[in-house]
N, CA, C and O of each residue as an XYZ file, in Angstrom:
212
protein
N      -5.301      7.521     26.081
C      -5.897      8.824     25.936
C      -5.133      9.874     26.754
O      -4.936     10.882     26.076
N      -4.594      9.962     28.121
C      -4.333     10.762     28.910
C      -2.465     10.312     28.868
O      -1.572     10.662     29.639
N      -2.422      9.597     27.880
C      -0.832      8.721     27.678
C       0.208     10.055     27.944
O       0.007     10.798     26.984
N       1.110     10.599     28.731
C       1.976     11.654     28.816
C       1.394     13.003     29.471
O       2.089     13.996     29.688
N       0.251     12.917     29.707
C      -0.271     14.137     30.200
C      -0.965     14.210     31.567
O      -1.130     15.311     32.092
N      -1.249     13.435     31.979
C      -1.667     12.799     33.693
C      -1.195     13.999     33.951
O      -2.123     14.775     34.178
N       0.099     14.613     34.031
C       0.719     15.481     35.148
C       0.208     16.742     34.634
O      -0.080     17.644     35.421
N       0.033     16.919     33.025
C      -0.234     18.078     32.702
C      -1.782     18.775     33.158
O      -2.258     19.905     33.272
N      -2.163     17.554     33.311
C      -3.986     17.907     33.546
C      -3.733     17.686     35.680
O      -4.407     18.423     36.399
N      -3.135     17.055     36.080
C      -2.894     17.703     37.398
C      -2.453     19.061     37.571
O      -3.240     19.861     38.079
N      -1.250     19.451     37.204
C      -1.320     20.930     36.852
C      -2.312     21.901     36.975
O      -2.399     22.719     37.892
N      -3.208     21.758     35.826
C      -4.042     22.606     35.447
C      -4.885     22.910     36.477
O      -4.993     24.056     36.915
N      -5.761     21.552     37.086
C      -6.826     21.288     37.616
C      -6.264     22.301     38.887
O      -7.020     23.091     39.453
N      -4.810     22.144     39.240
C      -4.364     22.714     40.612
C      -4.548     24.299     40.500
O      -5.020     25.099     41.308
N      -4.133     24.438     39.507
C      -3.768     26.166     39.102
C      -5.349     26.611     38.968
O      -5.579     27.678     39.537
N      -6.481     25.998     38.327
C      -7.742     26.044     38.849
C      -8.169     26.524     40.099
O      -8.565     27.653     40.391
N      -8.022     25.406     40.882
C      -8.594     25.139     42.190
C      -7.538     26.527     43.078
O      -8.061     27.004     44.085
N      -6.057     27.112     42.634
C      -5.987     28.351     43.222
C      -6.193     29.616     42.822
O      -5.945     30.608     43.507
N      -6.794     29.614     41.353
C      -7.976     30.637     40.899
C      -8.847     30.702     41.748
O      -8.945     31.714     42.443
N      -9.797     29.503     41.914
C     -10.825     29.476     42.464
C     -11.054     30.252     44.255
O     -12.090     30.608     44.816
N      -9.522     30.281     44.760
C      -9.620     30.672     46.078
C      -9.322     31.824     46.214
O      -9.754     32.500     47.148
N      -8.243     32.432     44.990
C      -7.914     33.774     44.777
C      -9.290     34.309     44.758
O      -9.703     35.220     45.476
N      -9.998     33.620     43.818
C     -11.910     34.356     43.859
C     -12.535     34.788     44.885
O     -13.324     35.726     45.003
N     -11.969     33.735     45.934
C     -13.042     33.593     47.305
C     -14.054     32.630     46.701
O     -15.217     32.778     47.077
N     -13.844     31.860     45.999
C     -15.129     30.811     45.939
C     -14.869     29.513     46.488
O     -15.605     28.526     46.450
N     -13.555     29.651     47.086
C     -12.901     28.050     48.251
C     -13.041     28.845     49.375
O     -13.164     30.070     49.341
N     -13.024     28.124     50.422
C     -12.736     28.354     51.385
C     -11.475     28.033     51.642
O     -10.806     27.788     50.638
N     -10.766     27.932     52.989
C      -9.099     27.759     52.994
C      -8.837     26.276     53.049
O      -8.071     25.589     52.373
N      -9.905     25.860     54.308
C     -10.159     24.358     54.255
C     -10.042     23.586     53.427
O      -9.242     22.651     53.462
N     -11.132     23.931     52.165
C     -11.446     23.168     50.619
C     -10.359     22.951     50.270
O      -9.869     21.849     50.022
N      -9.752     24.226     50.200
C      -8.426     24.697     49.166
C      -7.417     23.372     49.929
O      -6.957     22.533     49.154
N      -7.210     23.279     50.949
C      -6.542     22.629     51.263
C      -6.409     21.186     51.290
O      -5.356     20.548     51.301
N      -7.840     20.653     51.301
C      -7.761     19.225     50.973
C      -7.513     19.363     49.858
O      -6.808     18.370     49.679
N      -7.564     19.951     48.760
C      -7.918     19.853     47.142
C      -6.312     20.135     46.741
O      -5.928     19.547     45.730
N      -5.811     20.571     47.101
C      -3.485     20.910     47.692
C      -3.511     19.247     47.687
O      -3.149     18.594     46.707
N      -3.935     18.727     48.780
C      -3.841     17.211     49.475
C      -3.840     16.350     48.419
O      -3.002     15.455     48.307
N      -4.911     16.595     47.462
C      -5.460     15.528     46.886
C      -5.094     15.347     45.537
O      -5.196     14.352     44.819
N      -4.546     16.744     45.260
C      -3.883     16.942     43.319
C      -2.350     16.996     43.759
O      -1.511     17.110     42.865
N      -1.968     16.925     45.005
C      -0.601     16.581     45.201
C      -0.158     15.172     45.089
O       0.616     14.816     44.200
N      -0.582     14.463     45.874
C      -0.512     13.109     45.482
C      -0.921     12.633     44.399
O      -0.099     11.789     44.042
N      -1.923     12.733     43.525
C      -2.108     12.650     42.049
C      -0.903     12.754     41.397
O      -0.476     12.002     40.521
N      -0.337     13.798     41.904
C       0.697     14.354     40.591
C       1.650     13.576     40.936
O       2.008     12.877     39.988
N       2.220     13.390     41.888
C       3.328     12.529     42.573
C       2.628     11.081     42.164
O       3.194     10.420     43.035
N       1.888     10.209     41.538
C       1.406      9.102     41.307
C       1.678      9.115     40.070
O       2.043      8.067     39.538
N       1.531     10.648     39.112
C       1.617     10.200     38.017
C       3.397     10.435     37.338
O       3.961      9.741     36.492
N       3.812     11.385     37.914
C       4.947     11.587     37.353
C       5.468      9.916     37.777
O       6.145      9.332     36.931
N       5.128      9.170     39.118
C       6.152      7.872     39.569
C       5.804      7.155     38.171
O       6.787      6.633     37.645
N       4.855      7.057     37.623
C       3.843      6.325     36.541
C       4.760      6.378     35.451
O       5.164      5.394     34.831
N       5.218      8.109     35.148
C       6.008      8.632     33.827
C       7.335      7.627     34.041
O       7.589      6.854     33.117
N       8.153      7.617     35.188
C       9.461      7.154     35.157
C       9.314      5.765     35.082
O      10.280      5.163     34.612
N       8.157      4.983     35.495
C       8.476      4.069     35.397
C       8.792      3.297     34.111
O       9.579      2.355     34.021
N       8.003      3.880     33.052
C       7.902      3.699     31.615
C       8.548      4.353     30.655
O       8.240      4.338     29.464
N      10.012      5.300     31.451
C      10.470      5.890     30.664
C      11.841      5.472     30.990
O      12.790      5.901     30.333
């Protein structure tokens, strides 16, 4: 289902989550674990892409 796109939907979710702070509806903190946490995602999935490519 998510076959090639893992990174694309990390992306998104990120570019989200710095809407969301541009809003003022994160705090800097939030914002920052949520940096932490869709960073390594993405870096898990692109390792994921090469391995199978």
């Amino acid at each position: 289902m998510l076959e090639g796109r893992k990174t694309y939907l990390t992306a998104l979710v990120l570019a989200l989550a710095t809407f969301a702070r541009a809003m003022g509806w994160l705090e800097q903190q939030q914002y920052e674990i949520i940096l932490g946490l869709l960073g390594s995602l993405g870096l898990a999935a692109l390792r994921a892409g090469m391995t199978k490519g």
